[in-house]
C-alpha positions as CSV (number, residue, x, y, z in Angstrom):
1,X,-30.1,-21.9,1.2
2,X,-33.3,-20.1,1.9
3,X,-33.5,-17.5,5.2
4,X,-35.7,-16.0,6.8
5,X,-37.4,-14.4,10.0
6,X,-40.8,-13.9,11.2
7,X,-40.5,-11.6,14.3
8,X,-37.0,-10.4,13.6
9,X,-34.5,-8.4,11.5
10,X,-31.3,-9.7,10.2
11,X,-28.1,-8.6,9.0
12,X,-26.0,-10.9,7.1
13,X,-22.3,-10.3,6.8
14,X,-20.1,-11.9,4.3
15,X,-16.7,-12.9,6.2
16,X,-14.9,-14.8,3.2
17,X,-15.9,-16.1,0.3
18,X,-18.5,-14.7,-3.0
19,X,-22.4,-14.7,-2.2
20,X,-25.4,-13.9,-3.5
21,X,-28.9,-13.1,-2.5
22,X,-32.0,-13.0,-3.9
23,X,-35.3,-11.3,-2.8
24,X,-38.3,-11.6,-5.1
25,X,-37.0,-11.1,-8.4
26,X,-33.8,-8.9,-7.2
27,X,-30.5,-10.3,-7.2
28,X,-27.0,-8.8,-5.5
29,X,-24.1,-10.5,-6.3
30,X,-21.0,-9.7,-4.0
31,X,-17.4,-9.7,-4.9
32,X,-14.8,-11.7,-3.6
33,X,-13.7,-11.2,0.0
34,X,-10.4,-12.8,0.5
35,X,-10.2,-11.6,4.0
36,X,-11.7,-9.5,6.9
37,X,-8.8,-8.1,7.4
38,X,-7.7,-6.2,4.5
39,X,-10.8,-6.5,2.8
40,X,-13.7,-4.5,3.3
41,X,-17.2,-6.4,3.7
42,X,-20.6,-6.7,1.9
43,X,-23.4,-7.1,3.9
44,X,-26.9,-7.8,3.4
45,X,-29.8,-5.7,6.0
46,X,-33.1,-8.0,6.4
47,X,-36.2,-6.8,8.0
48,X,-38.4,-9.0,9.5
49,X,-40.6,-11.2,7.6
50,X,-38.6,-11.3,4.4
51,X,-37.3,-14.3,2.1
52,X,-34.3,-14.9,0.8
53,X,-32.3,-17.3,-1.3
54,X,-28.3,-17.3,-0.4
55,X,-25.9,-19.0,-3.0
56,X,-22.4,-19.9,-1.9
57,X,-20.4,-18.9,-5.4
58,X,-16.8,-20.0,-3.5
59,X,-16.5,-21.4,-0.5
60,X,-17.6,-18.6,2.1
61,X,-18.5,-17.9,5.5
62,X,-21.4,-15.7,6.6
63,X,-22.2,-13.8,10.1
64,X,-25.9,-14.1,10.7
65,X,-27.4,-11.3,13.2
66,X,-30.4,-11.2,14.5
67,X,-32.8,-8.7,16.6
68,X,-36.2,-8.7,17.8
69,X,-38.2,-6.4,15.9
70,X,-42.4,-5.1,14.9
71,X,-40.9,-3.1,12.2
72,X,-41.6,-3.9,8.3
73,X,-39.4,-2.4,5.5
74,X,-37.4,-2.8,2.7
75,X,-33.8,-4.7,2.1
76,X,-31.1,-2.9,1.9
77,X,-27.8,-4.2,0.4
78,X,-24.8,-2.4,1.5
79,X,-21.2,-2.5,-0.8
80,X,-17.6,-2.1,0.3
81,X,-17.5,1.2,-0.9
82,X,-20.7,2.3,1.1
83,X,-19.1,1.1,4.4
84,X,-17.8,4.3,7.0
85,X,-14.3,3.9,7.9
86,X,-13.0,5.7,10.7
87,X,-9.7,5.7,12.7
88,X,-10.2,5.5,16.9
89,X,-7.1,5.8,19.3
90,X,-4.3,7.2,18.9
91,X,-0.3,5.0,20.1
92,X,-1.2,1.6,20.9
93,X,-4.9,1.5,20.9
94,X,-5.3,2.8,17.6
95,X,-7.6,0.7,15.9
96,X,-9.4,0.8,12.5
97,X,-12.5,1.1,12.6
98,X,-15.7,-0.4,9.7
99,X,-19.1,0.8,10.3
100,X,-21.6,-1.3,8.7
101,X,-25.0,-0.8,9.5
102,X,-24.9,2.4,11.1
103,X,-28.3,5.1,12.2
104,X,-28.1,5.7,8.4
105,X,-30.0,2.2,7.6
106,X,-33.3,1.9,8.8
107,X,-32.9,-0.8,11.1
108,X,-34.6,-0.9,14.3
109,X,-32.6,-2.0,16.9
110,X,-29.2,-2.8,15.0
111,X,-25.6,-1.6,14.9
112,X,-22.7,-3.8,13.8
113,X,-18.9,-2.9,12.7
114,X,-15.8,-4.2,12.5
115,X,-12.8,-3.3,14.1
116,X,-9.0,-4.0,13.4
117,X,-6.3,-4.1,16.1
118,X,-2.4,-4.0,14.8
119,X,-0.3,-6.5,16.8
120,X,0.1,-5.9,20.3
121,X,-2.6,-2.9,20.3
122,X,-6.3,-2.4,22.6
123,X,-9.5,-1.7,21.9
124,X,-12.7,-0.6,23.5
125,X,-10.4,1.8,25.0
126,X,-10.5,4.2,27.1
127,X,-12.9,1.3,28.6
128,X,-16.4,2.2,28.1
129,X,-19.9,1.1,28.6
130,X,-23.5,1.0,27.6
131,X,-25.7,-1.2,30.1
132,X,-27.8,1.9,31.5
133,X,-30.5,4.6,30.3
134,X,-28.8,7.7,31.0
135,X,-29.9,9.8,27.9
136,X,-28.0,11.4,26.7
137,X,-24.6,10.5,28.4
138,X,-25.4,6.6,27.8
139,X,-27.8,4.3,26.2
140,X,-28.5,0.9,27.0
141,X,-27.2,-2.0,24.4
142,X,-26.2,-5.3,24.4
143,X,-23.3,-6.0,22.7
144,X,-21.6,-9.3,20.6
145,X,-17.7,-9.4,19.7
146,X,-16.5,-12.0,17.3
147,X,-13.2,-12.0,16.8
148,X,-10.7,-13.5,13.9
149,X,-6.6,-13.5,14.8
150,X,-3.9,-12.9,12.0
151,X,-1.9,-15.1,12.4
152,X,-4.5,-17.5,14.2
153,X,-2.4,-19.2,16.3
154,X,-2.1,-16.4,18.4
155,X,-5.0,-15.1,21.2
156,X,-6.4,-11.7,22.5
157,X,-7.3,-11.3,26.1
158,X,-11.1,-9.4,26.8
159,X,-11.4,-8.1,29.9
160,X,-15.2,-7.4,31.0
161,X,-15.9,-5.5,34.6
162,X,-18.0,-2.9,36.7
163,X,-18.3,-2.3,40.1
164,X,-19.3,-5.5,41.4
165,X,-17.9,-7.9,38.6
166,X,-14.4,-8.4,36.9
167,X,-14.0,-11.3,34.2
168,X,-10.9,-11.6,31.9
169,X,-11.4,-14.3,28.9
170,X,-8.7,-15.8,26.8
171,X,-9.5,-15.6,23.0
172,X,-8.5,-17.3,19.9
173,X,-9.2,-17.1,16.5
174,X,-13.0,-18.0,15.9
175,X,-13.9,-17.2,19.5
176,X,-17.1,-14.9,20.2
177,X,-17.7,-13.0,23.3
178,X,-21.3,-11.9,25.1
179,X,-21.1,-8.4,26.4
180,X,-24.5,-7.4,28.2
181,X,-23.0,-5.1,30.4
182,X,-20.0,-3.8,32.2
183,X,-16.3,-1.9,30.7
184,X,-14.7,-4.5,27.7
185,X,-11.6,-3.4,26.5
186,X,-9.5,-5.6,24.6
187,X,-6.1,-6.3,23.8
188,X,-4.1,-8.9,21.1
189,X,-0.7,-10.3,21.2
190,X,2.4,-8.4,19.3
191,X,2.8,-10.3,16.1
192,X,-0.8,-10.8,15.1
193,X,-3.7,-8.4,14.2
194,X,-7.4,-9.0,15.9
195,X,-10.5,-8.6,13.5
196,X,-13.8,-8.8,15.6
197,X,-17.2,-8.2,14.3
198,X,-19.2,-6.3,16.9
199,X,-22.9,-6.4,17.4
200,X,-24.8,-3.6,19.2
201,X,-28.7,-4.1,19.9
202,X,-31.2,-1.6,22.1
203,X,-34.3,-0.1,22.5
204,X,-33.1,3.1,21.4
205,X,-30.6,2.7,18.6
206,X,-28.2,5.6,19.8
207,X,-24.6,4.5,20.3
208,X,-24.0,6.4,23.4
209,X,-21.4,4.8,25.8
210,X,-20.0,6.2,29.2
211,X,-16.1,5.8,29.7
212,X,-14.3,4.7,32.9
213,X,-13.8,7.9,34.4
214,X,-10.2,6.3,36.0
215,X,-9.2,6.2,32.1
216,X,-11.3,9.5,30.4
217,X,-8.1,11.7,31.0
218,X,-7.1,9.6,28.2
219,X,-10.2,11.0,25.6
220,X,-8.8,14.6,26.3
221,X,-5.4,13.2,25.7
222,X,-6.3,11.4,22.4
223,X,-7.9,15.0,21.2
224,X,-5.2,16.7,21.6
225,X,-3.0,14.4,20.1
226,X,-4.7,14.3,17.0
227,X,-4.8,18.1,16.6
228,X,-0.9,17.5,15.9
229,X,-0.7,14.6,14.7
């Protein structure tokens, strides 16, 4: 399969499955991801304007992200071991946390992660959001969640609100939620894990994000924590 953009940069993510890409006379071959849950990812960072030539070596499935952009570079090819892992929350919104492409790739307007919830645990949480230029407390970004269940016959629930808006969306397994604004935490059912791939895009490429100040007692209580912990 040949890919590519003219007026944007792309990120492709492998989700399951063994890949590989070529660009001019370069070749990276992935390994096998057997999962997204226990399995870290390798992903593949496009700027705009560039070819390449995807081979399925097993039977896989890719995320394909993409963002407007003027900017010209070079590929970059990013490994399992080369992905950030993090730990955010503490109790029961604990989550684990993948970063991806992060300020360290020379993207333009990209940022994309993936995050693992245990069963019965939230994310996004304390709520927080990032739909307003308030440098530096916030930064405006869109964001994309798409989410994978473990088992998958069981669901999440996102919640997606502000002052003048409040929307609550059953998900299952496969599901993908738009976030251009407002609070989104998100919680799974006990007895399954939630995966979702997030996608952040801006202007300015800074992942600044404002809490609900209801909940920010909870950010001095998660610090704390973790000094003992």
């Amino acid at each position: 399969f040949d890919y590519r953009e003219i007026r944007k940069e792309s990120a492709l993510i492998l989700l399951i499955g063994q890949v590989s890409f070529e660009i001019d006379a370069k070749t990276y071959n992935t390994g096998i991801r057997s999962d997204p849950f226990t399995k870290d990812p390798w992903a593949l960072y496009l700027p705009r304007g560039r070819r390449v030539k995807i081979e399925a070596l097993a039977d896989s499935e890719i995320a394909v992200v993409k963002s407007p952009s003027e900017k010209e570079g070079t590929e970059v090819f990013i490994r399992p071991e080369e992905v950030k892992k993090r730990c955010g929350g503490v109790w029961n919104w604990r989550r684990d946390i993948r970063d991806i492409i992060d300020c360290s790739i020379p993207a333009e307007r990209l940022l994309i992660g993936e995050t693992i919830n245990a069963p019965g645990s939230w994310s996004s949480w304390p709520p927080h959001k990032h739909d307003e230029d308030d440098y530096p407390h916030e930064v405006k970004m869109e964001e994309v969640y798409h989410f994978r269940l473990n088992p998958k016959d069981g669901f999440a629930l996102q919640r997606i609100y502000g002052d003048d808006f409040n929307e609550v969306h059953l998900i299952e397994d496969g599901d993908t939620a738009l976030i251009p604004k407002g609070y989104h935490p998100v919680v799974v059912c006990p007895g399954h894990q939630l995966y979702y791939l997030w996608i952040l895009a801006g202007e300015r490429r800074h992942p600044l994000m404002r809490s609900d100040e209801r909940f920010r007692w909870q950010s001095v209580l998660e610090a704390s924590l973790r000094e003992v912990i």
